[in-house]
C-alpha positions as CSV (number, residue, x, y, z in Angstrom):
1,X,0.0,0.0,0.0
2,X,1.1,3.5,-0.9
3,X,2.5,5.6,2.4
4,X,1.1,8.4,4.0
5,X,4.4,10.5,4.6
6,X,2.7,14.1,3.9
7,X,-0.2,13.4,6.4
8,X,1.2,15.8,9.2
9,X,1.2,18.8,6.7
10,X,-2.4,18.5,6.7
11,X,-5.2,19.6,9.7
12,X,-5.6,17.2,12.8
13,X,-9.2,16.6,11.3
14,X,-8.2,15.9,8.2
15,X,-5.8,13.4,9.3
16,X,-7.7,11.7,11.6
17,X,-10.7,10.7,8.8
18,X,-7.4,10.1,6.0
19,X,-6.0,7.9,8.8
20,X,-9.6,6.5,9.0
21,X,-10.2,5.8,5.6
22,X,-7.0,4.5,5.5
23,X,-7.4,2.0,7.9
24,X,-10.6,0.8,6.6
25,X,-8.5,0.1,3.7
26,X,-6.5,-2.1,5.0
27,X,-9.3,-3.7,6.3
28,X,-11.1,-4.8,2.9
29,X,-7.8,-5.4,1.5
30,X,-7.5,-8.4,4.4
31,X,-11.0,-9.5,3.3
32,X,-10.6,-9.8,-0.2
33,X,-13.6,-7.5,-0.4
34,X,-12.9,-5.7,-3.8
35,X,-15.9,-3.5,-4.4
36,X,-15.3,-2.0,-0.7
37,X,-11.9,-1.8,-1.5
38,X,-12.3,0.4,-4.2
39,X,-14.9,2.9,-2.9
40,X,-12.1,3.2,0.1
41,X,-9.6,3.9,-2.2
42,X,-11.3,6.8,-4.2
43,X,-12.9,8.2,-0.9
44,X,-9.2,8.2,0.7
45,X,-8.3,10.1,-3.0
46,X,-10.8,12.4,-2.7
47,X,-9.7,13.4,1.6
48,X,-6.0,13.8,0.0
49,X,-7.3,16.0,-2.9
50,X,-9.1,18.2,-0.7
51,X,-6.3,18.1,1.9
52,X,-3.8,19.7,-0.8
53,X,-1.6,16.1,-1.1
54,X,-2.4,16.4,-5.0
55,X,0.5,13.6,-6.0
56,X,-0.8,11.1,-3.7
57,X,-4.4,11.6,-4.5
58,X,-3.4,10.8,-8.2
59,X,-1.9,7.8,-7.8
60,X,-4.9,6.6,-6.2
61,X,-7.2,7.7,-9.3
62,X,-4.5,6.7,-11.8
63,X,-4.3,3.0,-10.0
64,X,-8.3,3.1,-9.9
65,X,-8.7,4.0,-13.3
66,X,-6.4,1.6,-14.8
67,X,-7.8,-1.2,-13.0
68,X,-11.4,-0.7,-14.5
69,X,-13.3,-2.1,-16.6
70,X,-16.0,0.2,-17.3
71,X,-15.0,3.5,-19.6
72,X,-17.2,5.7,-17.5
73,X,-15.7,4.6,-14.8
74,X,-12.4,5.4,-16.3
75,X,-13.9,8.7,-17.6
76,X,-14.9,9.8,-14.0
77,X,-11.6,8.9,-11.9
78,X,-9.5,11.0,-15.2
79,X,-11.9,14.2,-13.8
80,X,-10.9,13.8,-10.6
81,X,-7.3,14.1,-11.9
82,X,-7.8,17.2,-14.0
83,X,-9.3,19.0,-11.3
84,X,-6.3,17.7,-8.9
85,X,-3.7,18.9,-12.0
86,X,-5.7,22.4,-12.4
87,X,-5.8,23.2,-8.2
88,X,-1.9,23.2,-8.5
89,X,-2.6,25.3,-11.3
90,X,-0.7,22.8,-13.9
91,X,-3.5,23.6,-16.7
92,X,-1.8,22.0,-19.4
93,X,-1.8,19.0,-17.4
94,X,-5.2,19.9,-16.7
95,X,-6.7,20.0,-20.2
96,X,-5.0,17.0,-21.6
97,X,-6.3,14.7,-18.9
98,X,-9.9,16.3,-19.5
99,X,-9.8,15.5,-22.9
100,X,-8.6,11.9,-22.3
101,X,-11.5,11.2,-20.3
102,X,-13.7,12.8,-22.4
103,X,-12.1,10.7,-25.2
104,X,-12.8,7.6,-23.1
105,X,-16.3,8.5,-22.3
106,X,-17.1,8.0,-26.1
107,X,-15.4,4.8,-26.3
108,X,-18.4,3.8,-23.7
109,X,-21.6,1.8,-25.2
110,X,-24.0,4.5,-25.6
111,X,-26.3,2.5,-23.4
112,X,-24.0,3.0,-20.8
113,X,-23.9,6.9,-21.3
114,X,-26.0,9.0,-19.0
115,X,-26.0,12.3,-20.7
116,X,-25.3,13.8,-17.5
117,X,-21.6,12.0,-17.6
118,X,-21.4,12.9,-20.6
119,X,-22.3,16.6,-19.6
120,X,-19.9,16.6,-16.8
121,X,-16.9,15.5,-18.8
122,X,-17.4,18.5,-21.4
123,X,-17.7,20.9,-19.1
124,X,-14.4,19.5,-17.7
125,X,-12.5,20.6,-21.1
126,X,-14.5,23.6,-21.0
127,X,-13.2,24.9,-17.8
128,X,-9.4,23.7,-18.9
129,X,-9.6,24.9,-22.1
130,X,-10.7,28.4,-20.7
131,X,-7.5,28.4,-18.6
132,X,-4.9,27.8,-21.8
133,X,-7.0,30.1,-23.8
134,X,-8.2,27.7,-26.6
135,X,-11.1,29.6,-27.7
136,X,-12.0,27.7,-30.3
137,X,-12.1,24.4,-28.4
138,X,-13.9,26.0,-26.0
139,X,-16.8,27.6,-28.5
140,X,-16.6,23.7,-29.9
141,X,-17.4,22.3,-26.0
142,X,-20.4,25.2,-25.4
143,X,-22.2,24.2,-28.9
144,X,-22.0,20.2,-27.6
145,X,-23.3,21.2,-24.1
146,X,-26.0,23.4,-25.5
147,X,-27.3,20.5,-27.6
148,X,-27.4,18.5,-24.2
149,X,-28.8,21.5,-22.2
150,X,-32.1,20.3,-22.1
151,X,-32.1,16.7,-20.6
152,X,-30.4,18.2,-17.7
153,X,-32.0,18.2,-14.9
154,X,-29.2,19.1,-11.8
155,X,-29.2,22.6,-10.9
156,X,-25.6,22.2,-9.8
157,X,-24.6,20.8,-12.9
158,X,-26.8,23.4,-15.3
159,X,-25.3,26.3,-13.5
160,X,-21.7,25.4,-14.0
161,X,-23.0,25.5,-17.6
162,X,-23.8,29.3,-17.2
163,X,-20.3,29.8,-15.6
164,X,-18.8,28.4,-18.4
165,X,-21.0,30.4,-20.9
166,X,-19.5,33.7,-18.5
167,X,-15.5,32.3,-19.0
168,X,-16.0,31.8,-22.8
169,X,-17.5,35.9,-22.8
170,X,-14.4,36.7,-20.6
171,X,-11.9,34.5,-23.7
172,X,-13.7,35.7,-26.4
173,X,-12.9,39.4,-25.6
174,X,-9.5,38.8,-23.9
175,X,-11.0,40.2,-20.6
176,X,-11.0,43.8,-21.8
177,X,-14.0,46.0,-22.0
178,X,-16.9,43.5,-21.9
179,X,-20.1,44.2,-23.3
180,X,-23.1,44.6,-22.0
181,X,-24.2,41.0,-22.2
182,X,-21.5,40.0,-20.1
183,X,-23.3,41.6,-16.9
184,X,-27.0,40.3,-17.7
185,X,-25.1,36.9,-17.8
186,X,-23.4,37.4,-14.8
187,X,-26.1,38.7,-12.3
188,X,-28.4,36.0,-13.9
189,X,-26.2,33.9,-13.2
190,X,-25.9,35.3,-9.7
191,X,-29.4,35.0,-9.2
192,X,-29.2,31.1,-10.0
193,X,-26.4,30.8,-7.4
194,X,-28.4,32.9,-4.3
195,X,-31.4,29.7,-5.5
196,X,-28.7,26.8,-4.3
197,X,-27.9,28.7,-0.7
198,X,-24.6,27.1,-1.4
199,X,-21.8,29.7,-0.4
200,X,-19.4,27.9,-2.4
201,X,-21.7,28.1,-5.4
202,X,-22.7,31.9,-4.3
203,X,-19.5,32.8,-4.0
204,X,-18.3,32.0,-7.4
205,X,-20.8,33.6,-8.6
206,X,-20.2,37.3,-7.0
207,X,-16.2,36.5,-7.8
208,X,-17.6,35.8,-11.7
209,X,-19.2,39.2,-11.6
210,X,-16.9,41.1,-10.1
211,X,-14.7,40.1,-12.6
212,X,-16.8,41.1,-15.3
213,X,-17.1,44.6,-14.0
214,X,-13.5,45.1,-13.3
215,X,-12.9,44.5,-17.3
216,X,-15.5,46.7,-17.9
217,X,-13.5,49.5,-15.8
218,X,-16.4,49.6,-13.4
219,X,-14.4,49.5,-10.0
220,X,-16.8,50.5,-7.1
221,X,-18.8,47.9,-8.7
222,X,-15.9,45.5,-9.1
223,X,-15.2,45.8,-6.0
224,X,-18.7,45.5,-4.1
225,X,-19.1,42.1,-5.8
226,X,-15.4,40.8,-4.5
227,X,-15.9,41.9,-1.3
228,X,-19.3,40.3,-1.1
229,X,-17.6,37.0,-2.5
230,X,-15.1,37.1,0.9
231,X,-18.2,37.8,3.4
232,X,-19.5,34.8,2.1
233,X,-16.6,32.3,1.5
234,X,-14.8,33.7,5.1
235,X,-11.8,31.9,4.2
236,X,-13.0,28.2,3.5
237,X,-12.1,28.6,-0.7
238,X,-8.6,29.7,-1.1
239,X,-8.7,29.7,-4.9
240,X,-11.8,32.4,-4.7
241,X,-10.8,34.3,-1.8
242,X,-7.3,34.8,-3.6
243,X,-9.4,36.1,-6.7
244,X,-11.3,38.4,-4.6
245,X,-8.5,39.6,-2.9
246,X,-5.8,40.2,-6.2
247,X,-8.6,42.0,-8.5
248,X,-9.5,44.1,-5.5
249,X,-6.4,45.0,-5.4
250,X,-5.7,45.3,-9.4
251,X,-9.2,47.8,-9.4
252,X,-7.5,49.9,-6.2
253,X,-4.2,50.3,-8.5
254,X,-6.0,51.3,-11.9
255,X,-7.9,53.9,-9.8
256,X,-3.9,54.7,-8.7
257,X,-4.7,54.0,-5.2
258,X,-1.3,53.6,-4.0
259,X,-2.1,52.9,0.1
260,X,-5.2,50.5,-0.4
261,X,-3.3,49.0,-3.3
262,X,-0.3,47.9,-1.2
263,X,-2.6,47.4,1.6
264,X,-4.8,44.5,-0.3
265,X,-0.9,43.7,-2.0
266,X,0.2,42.4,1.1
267,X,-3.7,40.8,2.2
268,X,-3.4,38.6,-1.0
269,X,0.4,37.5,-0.7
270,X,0.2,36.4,2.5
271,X,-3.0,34.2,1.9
272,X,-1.4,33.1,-1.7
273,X,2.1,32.2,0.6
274,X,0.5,30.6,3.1
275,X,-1.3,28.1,0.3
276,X,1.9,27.6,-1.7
277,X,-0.6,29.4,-4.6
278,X,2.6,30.3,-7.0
279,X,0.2,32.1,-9.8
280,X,-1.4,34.7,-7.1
281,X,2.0,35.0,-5.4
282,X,3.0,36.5,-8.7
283,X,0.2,38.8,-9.0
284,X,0.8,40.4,-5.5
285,X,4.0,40.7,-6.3
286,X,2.7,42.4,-9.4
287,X,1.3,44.6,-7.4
288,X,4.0,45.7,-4.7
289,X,5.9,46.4,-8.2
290,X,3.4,48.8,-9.0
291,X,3.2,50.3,-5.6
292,X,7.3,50.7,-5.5
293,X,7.1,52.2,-8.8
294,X,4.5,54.6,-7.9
295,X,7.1,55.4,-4.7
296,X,9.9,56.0,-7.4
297,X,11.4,52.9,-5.2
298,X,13.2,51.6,-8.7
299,X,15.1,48.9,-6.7
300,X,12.4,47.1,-4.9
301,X,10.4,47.6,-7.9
302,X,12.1,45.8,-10.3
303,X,12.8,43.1,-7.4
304,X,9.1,42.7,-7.2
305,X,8.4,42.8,-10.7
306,X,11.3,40.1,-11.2
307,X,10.0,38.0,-8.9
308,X,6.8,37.8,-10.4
309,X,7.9,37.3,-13.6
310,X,9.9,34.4,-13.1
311,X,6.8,32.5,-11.5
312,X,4.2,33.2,-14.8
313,X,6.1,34.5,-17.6
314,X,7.0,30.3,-18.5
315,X,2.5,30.0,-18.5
316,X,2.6,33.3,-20.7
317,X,-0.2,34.6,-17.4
318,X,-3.0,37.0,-19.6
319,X,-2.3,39.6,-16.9
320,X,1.0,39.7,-17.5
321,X,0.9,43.0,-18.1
322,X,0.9,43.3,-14.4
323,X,4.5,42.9,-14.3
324,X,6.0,44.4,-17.3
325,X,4.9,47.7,-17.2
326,X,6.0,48.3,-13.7
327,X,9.3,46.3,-14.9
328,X,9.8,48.8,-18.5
329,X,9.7,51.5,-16.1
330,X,12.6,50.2,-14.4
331,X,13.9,49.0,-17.2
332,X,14.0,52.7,-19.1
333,X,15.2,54.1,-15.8
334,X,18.2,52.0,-16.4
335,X,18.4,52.3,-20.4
336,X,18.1,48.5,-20.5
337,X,16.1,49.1,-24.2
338,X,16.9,45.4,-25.4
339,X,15.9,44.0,-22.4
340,X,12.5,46.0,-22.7
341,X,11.5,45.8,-26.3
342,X,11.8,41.7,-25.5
343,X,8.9,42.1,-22.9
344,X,6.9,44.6,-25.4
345,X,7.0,42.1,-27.8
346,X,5.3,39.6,-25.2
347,X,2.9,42.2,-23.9
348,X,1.2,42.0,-28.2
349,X,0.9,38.2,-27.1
350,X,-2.7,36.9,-28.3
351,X,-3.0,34.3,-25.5
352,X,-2.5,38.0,-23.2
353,X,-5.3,40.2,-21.9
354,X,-6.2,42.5,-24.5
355,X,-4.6,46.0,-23.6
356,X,-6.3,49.5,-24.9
357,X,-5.8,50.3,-28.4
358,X,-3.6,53.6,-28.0
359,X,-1.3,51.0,-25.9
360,X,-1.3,48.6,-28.6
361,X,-0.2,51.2,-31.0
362,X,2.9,52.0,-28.8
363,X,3.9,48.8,-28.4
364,X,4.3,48.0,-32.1
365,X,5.9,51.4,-32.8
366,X,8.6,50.1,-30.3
367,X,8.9,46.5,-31.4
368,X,9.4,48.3,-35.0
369,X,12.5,50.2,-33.9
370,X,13.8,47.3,-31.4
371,X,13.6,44.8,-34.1
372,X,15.6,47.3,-36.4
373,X,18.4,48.2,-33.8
374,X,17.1,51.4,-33.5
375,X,18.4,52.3,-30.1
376,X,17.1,56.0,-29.8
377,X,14.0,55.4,-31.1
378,X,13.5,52.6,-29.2
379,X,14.0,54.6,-26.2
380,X,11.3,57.1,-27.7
381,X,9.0,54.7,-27.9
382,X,9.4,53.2,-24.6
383,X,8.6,56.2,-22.8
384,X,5.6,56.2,-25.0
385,X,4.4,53.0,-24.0
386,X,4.8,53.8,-20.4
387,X,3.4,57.1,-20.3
388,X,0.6,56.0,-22.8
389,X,-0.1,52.6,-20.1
390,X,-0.5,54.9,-17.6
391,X,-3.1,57.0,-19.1
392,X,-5.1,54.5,-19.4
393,X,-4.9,53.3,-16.0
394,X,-3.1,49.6,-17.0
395,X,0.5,50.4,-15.7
């Protein structure tokens, strides 16, 4: 049997019922009782999961999955390792998984298909798709669940549909100024959630719509929605309370609120440190950078901004923008121009947030003379870009 070495980085609770279930294991093993065995297995995969021990859960579902004999079976334990593979934020690993198991799935007699599997294991891909930008894999998923829509029944499941609907609107226009649609969705949406009195459920939903108003520029309300989100979740979903608390902070530094900026800066990274979450360390690292910058504090700012971009740059993060244009600061403070035009080539990115259209312009005008060796226009331009990025509130 597999060891439980990590098991004192976990909660006493926790531990006790994995110890439990662990026990129990052992305990069908020595009876030879297989189906009890198994359900022991997955139920001590799942207390891992949710425990943060992502490597040991997946053996378990690996082991479980290549042991049956049933493809929806198979289909169902390859979900549970997605979801473990996206919660460490390893999306790649993430969508390739989903797609096995959603390749699997078909493979099943379509007697054995319920077409709420089936539903389950496309709106899998859909939410790792979303995370590696594949819009058009994505749009492909949302016409296959539409067709479905109907025979489902689960209000759970048909309002994960709806979120996914909200991430495609959020791809679609590269999270920058959303249109009006994108709120009727969301508070619909919303309204679906407050139905379910499920906070986890509720509080996805005002994180969803706060989200959607911070791309629209609309702060106060950004910000009303996050904060609503954390009164709800009071610490008990890491993942959302860390998205409340970056893009609270992101809205506080486009409004160039430099004290509440570093004051939600340093709420975020010590949450995101505390749960080893590398992608929203980054961000609040993003955001000290900005603050330093602000503070004409070029030597802590570029250490920030650094920091943070050695943790995201590799996963080409759409808000790297964060980052950079705290780092080009420093950067033409320095008359590093090579170094620069590099990350203002990145910044035109397509897999990146979509950036202002006056800020777009800059950035190819530079790239034009970096490309070309054009060291004083280069430094032109870069001051362009800067001064342009903050005009438009996204430095």
């Amino acid at each position: 049997m597999k060891s439980l070495s990590k098991i004192n980085t976990v909660s006493s609770p926790a531990q006790e019922e994995i110890l439990t279930t662990y026990n129990h294991i052992k305990a069908c093993a020595g009876k030879g009782n297989s189906t009890d065995l198994r359900n022991a297995e997955e139920k001590l995969a799942d207390l891992l999961n949710q425990s943060g021990l992502h490597d040991e859960s997946r053996e378990y579902f690996y082991e479980l999955a290549d042991s049956s004999t049933s493809f929806v079976d198979k289909s169902r334990l390859l979900r549970k390792v997605s979801s473990s593979y996206a919660a460490q934020r390893e999306y790649l690993k993430a969508q390739a998984v989903a797609e096995e198991a959603l390749t699997i799935l078909r493979q099943a007699n379509q007697n054995e298909i319920d077409v709420l599997e089936l539903f389950e294991a496309l709106t899998a891909c859909a939410f790792s798709n979303y995370f590696i930008s594949k819009s058009a894999r994505l749009k492909e998923l949302i016409k296959e669940m539409r067709y479905h829509f109907h025979n489902i029944t689960d209000k759970a499941v048909r309002l994960r549909f709806y979120f996914v609907v909200m991430l495609d609107m959020l791809l679609r226009h590269r999270w920058y100024m959303l249109p009006e649609e994108s709120i009727t969705h969301g508070e619909f949406y919303l309204q679906l959630a407050l139905e379910t009195q499920n906070w986890n459920t509720i509080g996805t939903a005002y994180s969803g719509l706060g989200f959607v108003h911070l791309w629209r520029e609309e702060f106060e309300l950004a910000r009303k929605n996050f904060e609503k989100a954390l009164e709800i979740l009071q610490n008990r979903n890491f993942d959302l309370v860390l998205t409340s608390q970056v893009y609270i902070t992101v809205s506080y530094r486009m409004q160039d609120n430099i004290s509440m900026t570093e004051k939600w800066a340093a709420i975020s990274l010590e949450v995101a440190t505390k749960t080893q979450n590398q992608p929203y360390i980054a961000l609040s690292y993003s955001n000290l950078a900005w603050v330093y910058a602000r503070r004409n504090n070029w030597l802590y700012a570029e250490d920030y901004a650094r920091m943070s971009i050695k943790l995201i740059a590799s996963n080409r993060h759409p808000m790297l923008f964060l980052c950079l244009f705290p780092l080009l600061e420093c950067l033409f403070k320095n008359e590093k121009y090579e170094e620069a035009g590099m990350y203002c080539f990145f910044l035109l990115h397509p897999s990146l947030k979509e950036l202002p259209t006056s800020v777009n312009r800059k950035l190819e005008l530079m790239n034009v003379a970096w490309l070309n060796n054009r060291t004083k226009e280069t430094a032109i331009c870069l001051d362009d870009v800067i001064t342009e990025a903050k005009l438009t509130n996204y430095f």
